[in-house]
N, C-alpha and C positions, 0 to 999 in steps of 0.2 A: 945892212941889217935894218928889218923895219923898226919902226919907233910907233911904242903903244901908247897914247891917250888915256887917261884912266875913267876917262865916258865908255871904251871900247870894252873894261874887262868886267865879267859877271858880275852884279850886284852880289855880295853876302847877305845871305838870310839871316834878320836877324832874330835872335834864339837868345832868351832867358831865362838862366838859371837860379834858382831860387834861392838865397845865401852868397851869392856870387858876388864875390868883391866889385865895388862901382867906384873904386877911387879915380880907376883910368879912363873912366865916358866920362864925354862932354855931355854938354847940358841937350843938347841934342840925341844923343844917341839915348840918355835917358827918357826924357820927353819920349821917342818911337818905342821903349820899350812898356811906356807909362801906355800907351796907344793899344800896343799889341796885347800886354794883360788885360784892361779897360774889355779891350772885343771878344776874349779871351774868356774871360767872367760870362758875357751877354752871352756866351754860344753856348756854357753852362747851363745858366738860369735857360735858357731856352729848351736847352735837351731833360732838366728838370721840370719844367712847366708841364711839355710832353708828355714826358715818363709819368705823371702826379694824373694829367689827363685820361693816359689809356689805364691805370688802375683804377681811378673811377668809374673807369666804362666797365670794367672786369667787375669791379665790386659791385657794381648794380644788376648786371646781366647776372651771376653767379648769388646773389644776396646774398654776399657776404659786410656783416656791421663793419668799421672803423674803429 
C-alpha cells in the first residue's frame, strides 16, 4: 500500500466565513485569513474606484449634475 506525504495531497483553499467561530485556528491560519480579507478589501475598493470612474465618464459625456 503506498504511503502519502502530506506535501503530496491538495492544498485546501482557504475560505472565510464571516461570524465563523475562530476558537479552533491557530495563529497562523488566522494571520492567512487576516491576508486573504486584507486583498479581499483592495480588490473591492479597486472595482469601486472603477465603477466611481466610468460614472463620471457617463455624467460628463451625458451632462448629467451629481
Amino acid at each position: 500500500m503506498p504511503t502519502f506525504d502530506d506535501d503530496d495531497r491538495p492544498k485546501k483553499k482557504v475560505v472565510h466565513e464571516i461570524g465563523q467561530d475562530l476558537t479552533l485556528l491557530s495563529i497562523d491560519e488566522l494571520t492567512a485569513r487576516i491576508e486573504l480579507l486584507r486583498a479581499e478589501i483592495s480588490r473591492l475598493e479597486a472595482d469601486i474606484a472603477r465603477k466611481r470612474a466610468s460614472r463620471e465618464t457617463a455624467d460628463q459625456l451625458f451632462g448629467r449634475p451629481r
